[in-house]
C-alpha positions as CSV (number, residue, x, y, z in Angstrom):
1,X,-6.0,7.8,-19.0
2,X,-7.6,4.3,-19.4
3,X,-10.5,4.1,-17.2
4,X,-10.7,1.5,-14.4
5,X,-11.8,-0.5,-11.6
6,X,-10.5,-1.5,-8.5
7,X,-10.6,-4.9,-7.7
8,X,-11.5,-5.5,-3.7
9,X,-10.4,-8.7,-2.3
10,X,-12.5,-7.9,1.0
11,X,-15.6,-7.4,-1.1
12,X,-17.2,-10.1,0.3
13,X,-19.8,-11.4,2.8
14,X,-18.2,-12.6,6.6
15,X,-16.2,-11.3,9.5
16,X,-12.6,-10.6,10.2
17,X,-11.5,-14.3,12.2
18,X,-8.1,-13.8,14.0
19,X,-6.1,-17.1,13.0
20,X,-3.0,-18.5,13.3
21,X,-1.5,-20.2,10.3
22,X,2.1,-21.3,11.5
23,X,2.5,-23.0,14.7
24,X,4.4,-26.6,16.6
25,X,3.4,-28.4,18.7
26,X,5.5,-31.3,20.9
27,X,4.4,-33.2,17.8
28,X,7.6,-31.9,16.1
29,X,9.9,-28.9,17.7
30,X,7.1,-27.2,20.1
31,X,7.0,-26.5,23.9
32,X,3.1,-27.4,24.3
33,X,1.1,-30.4,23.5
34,X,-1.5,-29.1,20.8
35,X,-4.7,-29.5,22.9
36,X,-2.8,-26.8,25.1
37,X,-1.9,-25.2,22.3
38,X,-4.9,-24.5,21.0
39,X,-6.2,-23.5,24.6
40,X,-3.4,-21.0,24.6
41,X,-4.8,-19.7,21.4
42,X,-8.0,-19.4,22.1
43,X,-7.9,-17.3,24.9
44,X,-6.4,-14.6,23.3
45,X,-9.1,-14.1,20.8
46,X,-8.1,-16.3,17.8
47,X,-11.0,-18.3,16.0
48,X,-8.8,-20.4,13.7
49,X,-5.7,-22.6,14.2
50,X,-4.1,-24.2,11.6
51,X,-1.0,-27.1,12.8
52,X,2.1,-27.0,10.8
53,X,4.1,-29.2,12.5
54,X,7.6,-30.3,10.6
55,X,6.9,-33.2,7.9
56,X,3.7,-34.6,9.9
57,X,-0.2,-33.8,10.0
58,X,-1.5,-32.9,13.6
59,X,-5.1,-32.9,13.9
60,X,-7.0,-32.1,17.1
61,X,-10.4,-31.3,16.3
62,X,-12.4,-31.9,19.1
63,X,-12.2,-28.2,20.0
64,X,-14.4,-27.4,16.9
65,X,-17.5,-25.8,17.6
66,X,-18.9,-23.3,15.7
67,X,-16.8,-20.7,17.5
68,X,-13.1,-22.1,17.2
69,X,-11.7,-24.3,14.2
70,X,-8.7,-26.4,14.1
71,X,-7.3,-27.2,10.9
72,X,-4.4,-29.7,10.9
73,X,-1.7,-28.9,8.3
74,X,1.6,-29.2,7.7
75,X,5.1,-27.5,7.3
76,X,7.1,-29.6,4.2
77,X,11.0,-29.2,4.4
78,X,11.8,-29.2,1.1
79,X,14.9,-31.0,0.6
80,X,18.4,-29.3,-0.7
81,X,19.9,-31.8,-1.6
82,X,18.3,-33.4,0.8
83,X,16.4,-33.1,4.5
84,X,16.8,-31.2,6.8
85,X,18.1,-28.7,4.7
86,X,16.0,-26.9,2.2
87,X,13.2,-23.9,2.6
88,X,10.1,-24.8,4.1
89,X,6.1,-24.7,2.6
90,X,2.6,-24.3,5.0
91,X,0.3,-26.9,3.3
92,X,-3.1,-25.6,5.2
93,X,-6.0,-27.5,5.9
94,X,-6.0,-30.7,3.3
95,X,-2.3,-31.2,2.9
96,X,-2.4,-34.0,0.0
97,X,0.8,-36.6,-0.3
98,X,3.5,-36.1,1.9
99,X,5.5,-38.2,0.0
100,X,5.2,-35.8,-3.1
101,X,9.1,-34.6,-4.0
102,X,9.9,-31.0,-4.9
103,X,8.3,-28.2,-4.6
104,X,5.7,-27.6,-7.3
105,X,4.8,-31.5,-6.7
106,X,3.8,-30.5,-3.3
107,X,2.0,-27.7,-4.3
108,X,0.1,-29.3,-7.0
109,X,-0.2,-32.0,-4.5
110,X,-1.9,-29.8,-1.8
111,X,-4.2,-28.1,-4.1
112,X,-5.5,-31.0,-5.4
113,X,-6.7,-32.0,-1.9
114,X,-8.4,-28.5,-1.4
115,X,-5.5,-26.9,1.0
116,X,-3.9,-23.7,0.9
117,X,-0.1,-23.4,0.3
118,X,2.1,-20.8,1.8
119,X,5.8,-20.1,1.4
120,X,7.3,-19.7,4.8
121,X,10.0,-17.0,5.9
122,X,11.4,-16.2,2.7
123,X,14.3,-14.8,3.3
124,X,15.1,-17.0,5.9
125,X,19.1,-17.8,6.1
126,X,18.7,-20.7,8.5
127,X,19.5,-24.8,7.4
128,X,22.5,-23.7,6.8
129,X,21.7,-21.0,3.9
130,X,19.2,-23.1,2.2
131,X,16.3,-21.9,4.0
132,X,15.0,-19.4,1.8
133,X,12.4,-19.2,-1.4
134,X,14.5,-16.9,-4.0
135,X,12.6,-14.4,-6.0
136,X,13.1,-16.4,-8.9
137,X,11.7,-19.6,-7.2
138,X,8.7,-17.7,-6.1
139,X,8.0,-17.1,-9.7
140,X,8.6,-20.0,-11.3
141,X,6.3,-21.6,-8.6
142,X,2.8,-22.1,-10.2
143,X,-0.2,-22.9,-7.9
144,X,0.6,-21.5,-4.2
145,X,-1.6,-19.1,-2.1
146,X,0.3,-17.1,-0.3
147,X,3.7,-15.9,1.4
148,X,4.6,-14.9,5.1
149,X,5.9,-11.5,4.9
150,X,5.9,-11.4,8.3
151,X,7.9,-14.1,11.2
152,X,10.6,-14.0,13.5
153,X,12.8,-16.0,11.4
154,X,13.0,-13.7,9.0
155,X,13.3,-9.7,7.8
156,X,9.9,-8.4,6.8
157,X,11.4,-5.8,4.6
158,X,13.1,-7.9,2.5
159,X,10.0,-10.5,2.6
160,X,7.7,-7.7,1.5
161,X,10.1,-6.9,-1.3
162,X,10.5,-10.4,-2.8
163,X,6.4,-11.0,-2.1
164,X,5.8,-7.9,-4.3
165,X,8.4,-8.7,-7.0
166,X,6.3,-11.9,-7.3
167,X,3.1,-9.9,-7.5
168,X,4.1,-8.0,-10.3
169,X,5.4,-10.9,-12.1
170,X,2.5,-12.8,-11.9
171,X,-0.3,-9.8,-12.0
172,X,-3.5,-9.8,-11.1
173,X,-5.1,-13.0,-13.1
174,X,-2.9,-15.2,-10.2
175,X,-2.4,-12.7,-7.5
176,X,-0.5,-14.1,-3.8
177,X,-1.3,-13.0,-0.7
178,X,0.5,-11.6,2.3
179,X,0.8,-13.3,5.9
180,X,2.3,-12.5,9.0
181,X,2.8,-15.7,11.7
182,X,4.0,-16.5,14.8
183,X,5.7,-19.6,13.8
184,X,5.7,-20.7,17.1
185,X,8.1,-23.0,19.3
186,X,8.1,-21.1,22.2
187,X,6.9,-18.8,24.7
188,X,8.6,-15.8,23.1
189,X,6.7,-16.4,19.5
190,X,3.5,-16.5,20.8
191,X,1.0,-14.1,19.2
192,X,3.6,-11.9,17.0
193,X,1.7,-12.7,13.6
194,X,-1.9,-13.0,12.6
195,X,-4.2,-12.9,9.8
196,X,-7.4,-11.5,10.0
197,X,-9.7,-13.6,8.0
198,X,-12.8,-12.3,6.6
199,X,-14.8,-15.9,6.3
200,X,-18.8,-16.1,6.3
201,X,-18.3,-18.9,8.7
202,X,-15.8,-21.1,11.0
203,X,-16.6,-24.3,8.9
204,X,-13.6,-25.2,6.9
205,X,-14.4,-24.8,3.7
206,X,-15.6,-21.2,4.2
207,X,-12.6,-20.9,6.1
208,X,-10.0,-21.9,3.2
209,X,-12.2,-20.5,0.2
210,X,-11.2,-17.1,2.2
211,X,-7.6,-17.7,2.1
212,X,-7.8,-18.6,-1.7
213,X,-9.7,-15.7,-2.1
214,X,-7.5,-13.4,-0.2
215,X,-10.0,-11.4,1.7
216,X,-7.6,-11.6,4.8
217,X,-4.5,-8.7,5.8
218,X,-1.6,-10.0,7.8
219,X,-0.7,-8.2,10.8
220,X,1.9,-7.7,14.5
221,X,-0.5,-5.5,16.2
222,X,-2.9,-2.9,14.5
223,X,-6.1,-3.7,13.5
224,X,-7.8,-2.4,10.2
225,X,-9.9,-2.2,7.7
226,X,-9.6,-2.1,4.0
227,X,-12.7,-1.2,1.3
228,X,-12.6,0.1,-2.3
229,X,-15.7,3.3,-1.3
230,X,-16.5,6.3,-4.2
231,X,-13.0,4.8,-6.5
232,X,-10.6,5.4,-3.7
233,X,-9.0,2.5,-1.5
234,X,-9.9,3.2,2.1
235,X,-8.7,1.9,5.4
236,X,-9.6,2.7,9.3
237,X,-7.0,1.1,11.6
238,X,-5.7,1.8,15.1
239,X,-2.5,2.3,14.1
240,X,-1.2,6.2,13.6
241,X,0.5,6.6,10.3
242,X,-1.4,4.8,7.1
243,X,0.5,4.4,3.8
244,X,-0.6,4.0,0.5
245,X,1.8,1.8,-1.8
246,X,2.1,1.7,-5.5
247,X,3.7,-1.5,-7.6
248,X,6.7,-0.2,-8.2
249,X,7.0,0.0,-3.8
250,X,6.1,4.3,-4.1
251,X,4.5,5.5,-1.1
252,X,1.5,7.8,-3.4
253,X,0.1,9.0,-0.1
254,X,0.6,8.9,3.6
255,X,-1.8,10.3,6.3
256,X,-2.3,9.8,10.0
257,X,-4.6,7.2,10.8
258,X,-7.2,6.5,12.2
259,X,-9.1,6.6,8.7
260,X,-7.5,8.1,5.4
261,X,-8.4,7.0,1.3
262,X,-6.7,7.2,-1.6
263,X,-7.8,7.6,-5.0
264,X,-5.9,6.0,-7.4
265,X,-4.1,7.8,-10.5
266,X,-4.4,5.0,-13.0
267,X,-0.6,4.1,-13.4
268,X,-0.5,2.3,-9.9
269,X,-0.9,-1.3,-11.2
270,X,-2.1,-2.0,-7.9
271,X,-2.6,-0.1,-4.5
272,X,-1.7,-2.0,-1.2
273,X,-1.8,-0.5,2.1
274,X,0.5,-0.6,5.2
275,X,-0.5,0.5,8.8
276,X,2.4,1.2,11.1
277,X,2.6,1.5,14.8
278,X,5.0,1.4,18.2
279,X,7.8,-1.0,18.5
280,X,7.7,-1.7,14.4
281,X,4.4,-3.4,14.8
282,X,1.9,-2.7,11.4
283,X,-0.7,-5.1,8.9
284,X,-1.1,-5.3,5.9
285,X,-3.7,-5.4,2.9
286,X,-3.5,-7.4,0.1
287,X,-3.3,-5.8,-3.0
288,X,-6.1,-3.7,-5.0
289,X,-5.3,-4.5,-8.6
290,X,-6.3,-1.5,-11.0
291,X,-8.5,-3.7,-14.1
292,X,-8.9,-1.6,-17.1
293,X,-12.4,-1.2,-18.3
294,X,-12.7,-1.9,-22.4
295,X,-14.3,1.2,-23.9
296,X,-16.5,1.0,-27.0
């Protein structure tokens, strides 16, 4: 067997920030006025709030202060054939152009501005069927962050299927990362999804080098932990059953939480790791890519 490493996205210096990266305000379809909003938020423990209302930048920043950041952002209809039909894309933090047309001209468009992009609800069949990102789109798609696995809208089996099919495609030289949101409108979104960001600070920058990075899991409920100790991926989580997941979607190992580790075979491709608890709630790592190291 070819040795290896495994690569840890979490290796890195920071905390795990609750945030919110999907959310509306009365600025588009919303029930609460975003300073309310991001009261709301803040009360139940997140650090970060990102606006994505429909087609228009909502800032409110005046909450900012070293303990809770809000990030304006965007959610981009992107037109088939033409608005408001089409899937939808998060453009986080520095959105770019709105005007930009298509999709990969809005990412490129995002990312040149220093935002984040994420694919929202995937599998999505709203807007009459053209809501969702195909698997084929999603690999085509050069540039983008990250995809919500996780979001009322949508089936999160079928969203961690296509978000996996895309990380095989693309491998581990432009990896994607998994997010879970509330997407909220109303009352009965709020708090569902989160990502735990592990960010050395609250200032922005920090904030969305992290997401780039992917040092974050996406989660409904459990907390956790994920590390790369002694060549095994390890996790501690509050959730009951822990599951270790090859690239080819094989459960390798599964053990009761609240701590278990897996060392990894070689043949993985990568190892990502899913804690489940009650009522279907569970998080998610990102993947942990097996690198081969050259001998000789």
């Amino acid at each position: 067997m070819t040795p290896f490493r495994i690569t840890d996205p979490y290796a890195v210096t920071g905390s795990h920030r609750k945030a919110q990266l999907h959310c509306h305000t009365t600025r588009s379809d919303g029930q609460w006025a975003p300073r309310a909003l991001l009261e709301r938020y803040r009360a139940k423990g997140y650090a970060v709030v990102v606006f994505t209302d429909h087609n228009r930048v909502t800032e409110c920043a005046d909450l900012n202060d070293g303990t809770f950041l809000a990030l304006p952002g965007v959610e981009t209809t992107i037109p088939r054939p033409f608005r408001p039909l089409g899937p939808h894309m998060g453009r986080l933090g520095t959105p770019g152009a709105l005007g930009a047309q298509g999709a990969q001209a809005c990412i490129d468009a995002t990312v040149r501005a220093g935002g984040v992009v994420s694919l929202h609800h995937p599998s999505w069949t709203g807007n009459l069927w053209t809501g969702g990102w195909s698997v084929a789109e999603m690999m085509r798609l050069r540039g983008y962050h990250l995809i919500e696995i996780s979001n009322h809208h949508s089936r999160t089996v079928e969203d961690v299927r296509r978000w996996t099919a895309v990380l095989r495609y693309r491998g581990p030289a432009a990896p994607v990362g998994a997010a879970a949101a509330d997407d909220l409108h109303r009352e009965a979104d709020f708090d569902t999804g989160w990502v735990m960001v592990k960010s050395a600070s609250l200032e922005p920058d920090a904030f969305l080098g992290a997401l780039r990075g992917l040092a974050l899991y996406a989660s409904t409920g459990p907390a956790a932990e994920f590390a790369v100790r002694d060549g095994a991926v390890t996790c501690a989580t509050d959730a009951p059953r822990i599951r270790f997941i090859d690239a080819a979607d094989v459960t390798r190992y599964e053990a009761a939480g609240p701590d278990a580790a897996y060392a990894p075979a070689g043949d993985e491709g990568f190892v990502r790791v899913e804690c489940t608890g009650a009522s279907r709630a569970a998080a998610w790592s990102q993947p942990f890519w097996l690198a081969p190291i050259p001998v000789g």
